[in-house]
C-alpha positions as CSV (number, residue, x, y, z in Angstrom):
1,X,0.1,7.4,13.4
2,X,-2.0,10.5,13.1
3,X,-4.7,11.2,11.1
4,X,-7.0,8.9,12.4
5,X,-9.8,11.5,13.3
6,X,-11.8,14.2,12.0
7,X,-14.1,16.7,13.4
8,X,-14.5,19.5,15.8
9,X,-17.5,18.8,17.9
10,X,-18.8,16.0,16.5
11,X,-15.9,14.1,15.9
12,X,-14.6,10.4,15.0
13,X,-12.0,8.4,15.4
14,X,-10.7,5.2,13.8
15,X,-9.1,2.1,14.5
16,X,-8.4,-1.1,13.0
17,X,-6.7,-2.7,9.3
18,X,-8.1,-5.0,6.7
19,X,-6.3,-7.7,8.1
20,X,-6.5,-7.4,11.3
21,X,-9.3,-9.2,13.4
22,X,-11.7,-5.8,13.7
23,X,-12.8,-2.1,12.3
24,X,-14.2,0.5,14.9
25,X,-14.9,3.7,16.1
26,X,-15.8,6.0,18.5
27,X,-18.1,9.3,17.9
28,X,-18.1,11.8,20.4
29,X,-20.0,14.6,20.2
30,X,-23.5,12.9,19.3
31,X,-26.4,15.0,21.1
32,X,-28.5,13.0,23.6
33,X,-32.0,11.9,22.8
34,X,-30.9,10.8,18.9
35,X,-33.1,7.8,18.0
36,X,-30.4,5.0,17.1
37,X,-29.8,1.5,16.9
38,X,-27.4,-0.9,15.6
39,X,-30.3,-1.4,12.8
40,X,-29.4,1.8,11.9
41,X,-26.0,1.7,11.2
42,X,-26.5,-2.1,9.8
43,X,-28.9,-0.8,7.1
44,X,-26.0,1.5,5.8
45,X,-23.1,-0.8,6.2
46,X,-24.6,-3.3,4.3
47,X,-25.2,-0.9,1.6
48,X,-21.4,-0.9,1.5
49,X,-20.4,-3.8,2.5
50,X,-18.3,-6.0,-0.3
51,X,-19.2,-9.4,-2.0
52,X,-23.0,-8.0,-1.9
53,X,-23.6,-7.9,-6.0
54,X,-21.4,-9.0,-9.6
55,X,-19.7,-6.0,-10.0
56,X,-17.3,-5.9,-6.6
57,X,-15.0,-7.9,-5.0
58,X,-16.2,-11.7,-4.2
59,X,-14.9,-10.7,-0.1
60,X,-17.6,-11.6,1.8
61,X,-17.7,-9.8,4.8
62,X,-21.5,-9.3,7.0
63,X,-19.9,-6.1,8.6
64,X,-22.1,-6.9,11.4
65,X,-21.9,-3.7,14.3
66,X,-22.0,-3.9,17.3
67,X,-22.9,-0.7,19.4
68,X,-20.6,-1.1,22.7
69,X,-21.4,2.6,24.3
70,X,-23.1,5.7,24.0
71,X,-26.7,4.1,23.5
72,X,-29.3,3.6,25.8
73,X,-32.7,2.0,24.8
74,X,-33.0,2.8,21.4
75,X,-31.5,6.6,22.3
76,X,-27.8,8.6,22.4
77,X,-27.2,9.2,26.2
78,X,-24.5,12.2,24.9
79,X,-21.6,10.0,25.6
80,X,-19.2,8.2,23.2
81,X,-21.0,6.2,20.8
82,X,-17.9,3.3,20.3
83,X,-18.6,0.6,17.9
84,X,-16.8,-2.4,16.3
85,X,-17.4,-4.4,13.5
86,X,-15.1,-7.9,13.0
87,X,-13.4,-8.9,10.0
88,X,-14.4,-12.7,9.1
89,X,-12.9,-13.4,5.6
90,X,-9.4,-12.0,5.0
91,X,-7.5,-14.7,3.4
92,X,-3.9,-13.0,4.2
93,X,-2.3,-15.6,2.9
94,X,-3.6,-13.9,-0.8
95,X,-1.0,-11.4,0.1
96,X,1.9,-13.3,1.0
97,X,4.1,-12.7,-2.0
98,X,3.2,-8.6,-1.3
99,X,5.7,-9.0,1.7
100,X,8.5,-7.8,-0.9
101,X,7.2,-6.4,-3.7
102,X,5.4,-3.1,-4.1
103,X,2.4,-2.9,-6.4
104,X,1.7,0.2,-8.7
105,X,-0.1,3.1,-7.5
106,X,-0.6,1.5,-4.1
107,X,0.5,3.0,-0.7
108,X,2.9,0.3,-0.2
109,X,6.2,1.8,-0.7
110,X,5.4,5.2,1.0
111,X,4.1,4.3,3.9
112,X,7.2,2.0,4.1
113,X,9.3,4.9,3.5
114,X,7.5,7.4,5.8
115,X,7.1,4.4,8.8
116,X,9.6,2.2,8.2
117,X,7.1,-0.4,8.1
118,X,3.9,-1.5,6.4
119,X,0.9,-4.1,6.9
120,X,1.1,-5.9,3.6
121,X,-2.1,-8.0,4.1
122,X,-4.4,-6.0,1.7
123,X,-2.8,-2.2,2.3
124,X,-3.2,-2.4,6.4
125,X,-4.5,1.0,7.4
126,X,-4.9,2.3,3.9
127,X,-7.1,-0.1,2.9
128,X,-10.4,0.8,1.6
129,X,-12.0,-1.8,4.3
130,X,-11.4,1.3,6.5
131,X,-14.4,3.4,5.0
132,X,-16.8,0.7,7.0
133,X,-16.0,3.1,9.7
134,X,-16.9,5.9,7.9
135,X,-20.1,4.8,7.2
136,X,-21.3,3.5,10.8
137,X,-20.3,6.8,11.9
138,X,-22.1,8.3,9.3
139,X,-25.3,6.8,10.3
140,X,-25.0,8.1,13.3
141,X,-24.6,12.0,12.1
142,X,-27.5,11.3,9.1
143,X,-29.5,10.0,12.0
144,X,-29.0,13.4,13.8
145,X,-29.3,15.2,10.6
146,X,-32.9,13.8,9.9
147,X,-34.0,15.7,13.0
148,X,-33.8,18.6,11.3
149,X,-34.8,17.5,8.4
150,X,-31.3,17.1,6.2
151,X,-31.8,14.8,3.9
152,X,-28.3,13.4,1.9
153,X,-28.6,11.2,-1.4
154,X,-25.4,10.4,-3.7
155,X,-25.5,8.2,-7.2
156,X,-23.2,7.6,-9.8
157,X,-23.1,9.5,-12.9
158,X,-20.0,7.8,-14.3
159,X,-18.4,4.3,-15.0
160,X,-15.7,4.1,-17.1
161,X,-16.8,6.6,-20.4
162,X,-20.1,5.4,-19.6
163,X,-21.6,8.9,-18.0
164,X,-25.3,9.9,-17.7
165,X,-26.1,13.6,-19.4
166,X,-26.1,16.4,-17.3
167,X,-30.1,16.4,-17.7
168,X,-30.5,13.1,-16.3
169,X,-27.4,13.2,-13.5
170,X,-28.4,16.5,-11.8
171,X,-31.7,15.6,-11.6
172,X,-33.4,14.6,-8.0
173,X,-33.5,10.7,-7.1
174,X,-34.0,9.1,-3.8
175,X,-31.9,6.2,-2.4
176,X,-34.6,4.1,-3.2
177,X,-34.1,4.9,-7.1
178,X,-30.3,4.4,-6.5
179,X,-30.4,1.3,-4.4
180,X,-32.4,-0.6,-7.3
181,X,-29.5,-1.1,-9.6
182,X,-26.0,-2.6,-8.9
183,X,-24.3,0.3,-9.8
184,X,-26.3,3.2,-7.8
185,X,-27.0,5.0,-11.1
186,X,-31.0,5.7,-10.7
187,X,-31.4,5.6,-14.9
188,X,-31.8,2.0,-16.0
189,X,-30.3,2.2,-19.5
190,X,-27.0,3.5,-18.1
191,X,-27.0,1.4,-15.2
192,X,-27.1,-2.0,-17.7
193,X,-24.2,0.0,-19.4
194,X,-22.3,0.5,-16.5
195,X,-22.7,-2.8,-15.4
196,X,-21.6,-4.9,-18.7
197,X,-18.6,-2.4,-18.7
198,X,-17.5,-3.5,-15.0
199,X,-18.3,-6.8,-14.9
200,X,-16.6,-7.2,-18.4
201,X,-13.6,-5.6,-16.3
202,X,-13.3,-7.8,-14.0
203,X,-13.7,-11.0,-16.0
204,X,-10.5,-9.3,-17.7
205,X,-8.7,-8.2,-14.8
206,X,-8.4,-4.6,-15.0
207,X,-10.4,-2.0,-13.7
208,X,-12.3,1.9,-14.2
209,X,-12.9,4.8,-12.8
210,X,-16.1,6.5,-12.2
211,X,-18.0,9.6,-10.7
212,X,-20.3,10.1,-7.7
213,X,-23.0,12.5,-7.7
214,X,-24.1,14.2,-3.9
215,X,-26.7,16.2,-3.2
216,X,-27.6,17.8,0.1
217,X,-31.5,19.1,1.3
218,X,-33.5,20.9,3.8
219,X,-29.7,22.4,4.9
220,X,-30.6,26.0,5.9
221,X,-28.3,29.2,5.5
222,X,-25.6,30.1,7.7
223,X,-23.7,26.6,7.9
224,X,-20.0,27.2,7.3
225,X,-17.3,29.7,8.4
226,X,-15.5,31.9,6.2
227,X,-11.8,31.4,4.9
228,X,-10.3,28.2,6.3
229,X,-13.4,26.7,7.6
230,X,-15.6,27.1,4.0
231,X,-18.3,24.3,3.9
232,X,-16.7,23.2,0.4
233,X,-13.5,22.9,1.9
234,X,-14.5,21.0,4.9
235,X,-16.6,18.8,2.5
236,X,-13.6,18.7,-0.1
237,X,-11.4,17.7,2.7
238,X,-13.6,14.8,3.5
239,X,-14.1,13.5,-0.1
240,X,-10.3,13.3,-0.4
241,X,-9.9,11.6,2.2
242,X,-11.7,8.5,0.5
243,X,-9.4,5.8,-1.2
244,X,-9.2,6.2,-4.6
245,X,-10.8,10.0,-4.9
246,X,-8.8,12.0,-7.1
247,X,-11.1,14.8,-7.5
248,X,-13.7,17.2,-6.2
249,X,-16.1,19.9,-8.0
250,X,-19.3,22.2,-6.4
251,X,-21.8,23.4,-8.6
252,X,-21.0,24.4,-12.1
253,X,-17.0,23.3,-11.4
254,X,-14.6,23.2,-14.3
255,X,-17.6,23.8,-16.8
256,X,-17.6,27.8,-14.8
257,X,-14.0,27.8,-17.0
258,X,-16.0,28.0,-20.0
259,X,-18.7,30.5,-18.8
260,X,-18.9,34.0,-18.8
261,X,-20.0,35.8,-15.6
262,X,-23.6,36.6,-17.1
263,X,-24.8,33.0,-17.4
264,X,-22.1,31.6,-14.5
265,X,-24.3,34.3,-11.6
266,X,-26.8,32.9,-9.8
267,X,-29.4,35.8,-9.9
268,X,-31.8,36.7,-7.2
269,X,-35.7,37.1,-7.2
270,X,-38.0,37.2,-5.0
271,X,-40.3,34.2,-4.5
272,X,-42.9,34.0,-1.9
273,X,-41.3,37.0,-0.3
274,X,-38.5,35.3,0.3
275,X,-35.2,36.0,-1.4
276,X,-33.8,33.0,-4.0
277,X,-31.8,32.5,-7.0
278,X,-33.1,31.6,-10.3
279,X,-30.1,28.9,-10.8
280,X,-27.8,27.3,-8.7
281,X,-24.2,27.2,-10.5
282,X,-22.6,27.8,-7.3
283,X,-24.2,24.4,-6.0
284,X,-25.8,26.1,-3.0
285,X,-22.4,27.2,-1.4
286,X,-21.7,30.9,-1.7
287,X,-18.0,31.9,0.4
288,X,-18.2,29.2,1.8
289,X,-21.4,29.2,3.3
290,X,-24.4,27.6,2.8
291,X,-27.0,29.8,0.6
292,X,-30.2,27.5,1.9
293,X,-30.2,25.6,-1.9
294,X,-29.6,21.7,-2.6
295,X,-26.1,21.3,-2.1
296,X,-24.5,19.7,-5.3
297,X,-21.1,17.9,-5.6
298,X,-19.3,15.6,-7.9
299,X,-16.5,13.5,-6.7
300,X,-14.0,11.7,-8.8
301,X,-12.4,8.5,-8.2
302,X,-9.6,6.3,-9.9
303,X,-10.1,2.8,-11.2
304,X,-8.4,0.1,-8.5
305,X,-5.1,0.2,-8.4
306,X,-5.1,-3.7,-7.9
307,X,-5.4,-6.1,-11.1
308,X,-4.9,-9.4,-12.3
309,X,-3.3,-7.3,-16.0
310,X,0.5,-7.8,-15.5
311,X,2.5,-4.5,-14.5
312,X,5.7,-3.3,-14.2
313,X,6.9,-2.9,-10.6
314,X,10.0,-3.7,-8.1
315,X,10.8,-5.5,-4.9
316,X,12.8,-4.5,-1.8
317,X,15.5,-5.5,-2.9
318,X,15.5,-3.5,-5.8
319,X,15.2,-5.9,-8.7
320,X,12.7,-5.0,-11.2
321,X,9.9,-7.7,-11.9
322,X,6.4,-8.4,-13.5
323,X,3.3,-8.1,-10.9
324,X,0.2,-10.1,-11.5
325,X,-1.5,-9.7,-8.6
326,X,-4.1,-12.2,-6.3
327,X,-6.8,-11.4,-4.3
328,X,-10.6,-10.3,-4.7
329,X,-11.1,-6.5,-5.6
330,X,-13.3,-4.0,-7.0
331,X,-13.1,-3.3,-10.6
332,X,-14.8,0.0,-10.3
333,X,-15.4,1.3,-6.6
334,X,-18.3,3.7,-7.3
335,X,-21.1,1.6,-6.8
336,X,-19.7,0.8,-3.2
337,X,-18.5,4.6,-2.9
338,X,-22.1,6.1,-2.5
339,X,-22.9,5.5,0.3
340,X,-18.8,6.5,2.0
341,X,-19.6,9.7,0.2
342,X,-22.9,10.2,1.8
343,X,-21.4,9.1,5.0
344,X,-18.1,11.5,5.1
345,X,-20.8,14.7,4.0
346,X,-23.1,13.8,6.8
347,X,-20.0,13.9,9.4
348,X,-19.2,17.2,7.8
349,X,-22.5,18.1,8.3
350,X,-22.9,17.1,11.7
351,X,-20.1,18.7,12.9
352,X,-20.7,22.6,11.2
353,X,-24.2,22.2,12.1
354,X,-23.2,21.6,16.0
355,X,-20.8,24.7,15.3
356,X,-23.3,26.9,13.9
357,X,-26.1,25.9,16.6
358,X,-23.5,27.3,19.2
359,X,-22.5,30.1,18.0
360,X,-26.7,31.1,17.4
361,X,-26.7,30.2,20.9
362,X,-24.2,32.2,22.2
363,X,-25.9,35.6,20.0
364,X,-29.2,35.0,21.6
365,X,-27.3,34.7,25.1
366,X,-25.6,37.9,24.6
367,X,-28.6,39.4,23.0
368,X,-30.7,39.0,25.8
C-alpha cells in the first residue's frame, strides 16, 4: 500500500492499524541539535488521545511513546527519529459482525474493492487511530519550528450549528485558552453549547460535524514555491488527508465569492519602514507564498460516520440489511482534531522551511 508518507526533506512515514498491537513512525530529516524528548511528544498525544473527556469515545488508550532512534540526551543526532506507540484497548471482538457487512460512508467497501481485502477491526489502516502518528511527528517538526520562533495554535469555531462569530473565531488565543474547555473552543459560552450538543449526540447515538480554526506565527516571507508546490496547497493536501475532513478554506475563502475586489485586496502601507498590508483576506498566503502575516485556515470535517442510529446498508453477499452499529466513537471529532491539524501544518511547515533554508543557502553560495 502506498501513501504512507509525506514530505520532501523532512519527511514521515507510517505504520500500524487500529487493531493491530502498535502505531509508529519514523521522521527523517529532523536537523541535529533539536531539544526533544518523549515528554515532548507525550504532552501532544495526550492532547489527542481518546477516552480523555465526555464528549469522545469511552477507548481508553495512554498512547504512551516510546522514542527508539534518532535521540541522544535530550537532543536530535540528525538521524531517523523512529517511534512506536502500543495499542492496549481494542476490543475487536466489537467488530466481529463488520466481517460482512459494510457500514455507510465508511472505507470498508472500497478499500475492499481496490485491495481485495480489508482489516475490519475498527477501519484497519483508515482508521482515525492513525492520526496518533501524525501528531508525535508533529511534535517533533513544532519542536524545530519553535527554534525559529513559529508558533502554531488551532481551535474550534464550529460544532454542529453551534459556530462562534467571525469576531470572536478569528481572534488570537493560545493553547492554553483552547486546552481549558472540552471542546477546544477558547469562548466559554459556546464551548458549554458545543458541549451539551455533543454529548446530547452521543447519548442518542448519532453524531455532528464541526470546524477547526489554524493559525500560523512568526513564519517569515518566502516559504512556498510557486505553481504545484503553493504553501496552501501543500497545507490543503495535508488537511485532507485527515479522516473525516471534507473541506479546506485560506483567508477570506468562499466569503471572497461575495466581495468585490476593492474590499477583497489586501492593501499595502508602510509601517515602521517596513512594507505591510492593512488586512489580511488572503490569510497571509499570496501565490502561494508566504507574505510574513499570521497564516489563517479553516478546516471542515464531517460528523462520524459510525452510530448507534439504524442505517441502511448491505453485506457481501449482497442482501440488503439494517446496521446498528457497536463500538465506542466520537460523536463529533473536532475537539480531538486540533491538535492533528496543528500537527499535519507543522510537518508542512517543517518540510518547506528545510526547502527554503537550502535554496537561501545555495544563493549565498553562488553569490559569494
Amino acid at each position: 500500500m502506498s501513501g504512507s508518507n509525506t514530505g520532501i526533506l523532512f519527511r514521515l512515514s507510517s505504520f500500524g492499524e487500529s487493531h493491530g498491537p502498535a502505531v509508529g513512525g519514523v521522521v527523517d530529516g529532523c536537523p541535529p541539535g533539536i531539544s526533544l524528548c518523549e515528554a515532548d511528544l507525550q504532552q501532544a498525544l495526550d492532547r489527542r488521545r481518546p477516552g480523555q473527556s465526555s464528549v469522545s469515545t469511552s477507548r481508553n488508550e495512554v498512547d504512551k511513546v516510546e522514542i527508539l532512534s534518532g535521540v541522544f540526551e535530550g537532543k536530535s543526532t540528525g538521524t531517523p527519529i523512529a517511534f512506536l506507540i502500543r495499542n492496549k484497548d481494542q476490543r475487536s471482538e466489537d467488530y466481529k459482525e463488520l466481517a460482512e457487512v459494510y457500514r455507510p460512508s465508511h472505507a470498508d467497501l472500497v478499500y475492499e474493492q481496490k485491495y481485495g481485502i480489508r482489516d475490519h477491526r475498527g477501519g484497519g489502516r483508515s482508521s482515525a487511530r492513525e492520526t496518533a502518528v501524525r501528531v508525535a511527528a508533529g511534535a517533533i517538526a513544532a519542536a524545530m519550528l519553535s527554534k525559529l520562533g513559529i508558533e502554531i495554535v488551532a481551535w474550534v469555531i464550529q460544532a454542529g450549528e453551534i459556530r462562534l462569530p467571525d469576531s470572536l473565531a478569528y481572534s488570537v488565543y493560545t493553547q492554553t485558552d483552547t486546552d481549558a474547555f472540552v471542546v477546544r473552543c477558547p469562548v466559554a459560552e459556546y464551548a458549554s453549547r458545543m458541549e451539551n450538543l455533543i454529548t446530547g449526540l452521543k447519548a442518542s447515538g448519532d453524531s455532528c460535524g464541526g470546524v477547526v480554526h489554524c493559525m500560523v506565527r512568526g513564519l517569515h516571507a518566502g516559504v512556498g514555491e510557486p505553481v504545484y508546490e503553493k504553501l496552501n496547497a501543500r497545507i490543503g493536501a495535508a488537511m485532507l488527508s485527515i479522516n473525516a475532513c471534507k473541506g479546506i478554506e485560506f483567508g477570506s475563502g468562499f466569503r471572497a465569492a461575495n466581495m468585490k475586489g476593492s474590499a477583497h485586496n489586501d492593501a499595502y502601507k508602510i509601517k515602521d519602514g517596513n512594507i505591510q498590508t492593512q488586512s489580511n483576506h488572503a490569510g497571509g498566503i499570496q501565490g502561494g507564498i508566504s507574505n510574513g502575516n499570521e497564516i489563517r485556515f479553516d478546516v471542515a470535517f464531517k460528523p462520524p460516520s459510525t452510530i448507534s442510529v439504524a442505517q441502511n446498508t448491505v453485506n457481501k453477499q449482497g442482501q440488503e440489511l439494517i446496521l446498528k452499529a457497536v463500538g465506542r466513537h466520537d460523536p463529533c471529532v473536532v475537539p480531538r482534531a486540533v491538535p492533528v491539524v496543528e500537527a499535519m501544518c507543522a510537518l508542512v511547515l517543517a518540510d518547506l522551511v528545510l526547502i527554503q533554508g537550502s535554496r537561501l543557502w545555495f544563493r549565498q553560495q553562488i553569490n559569494h
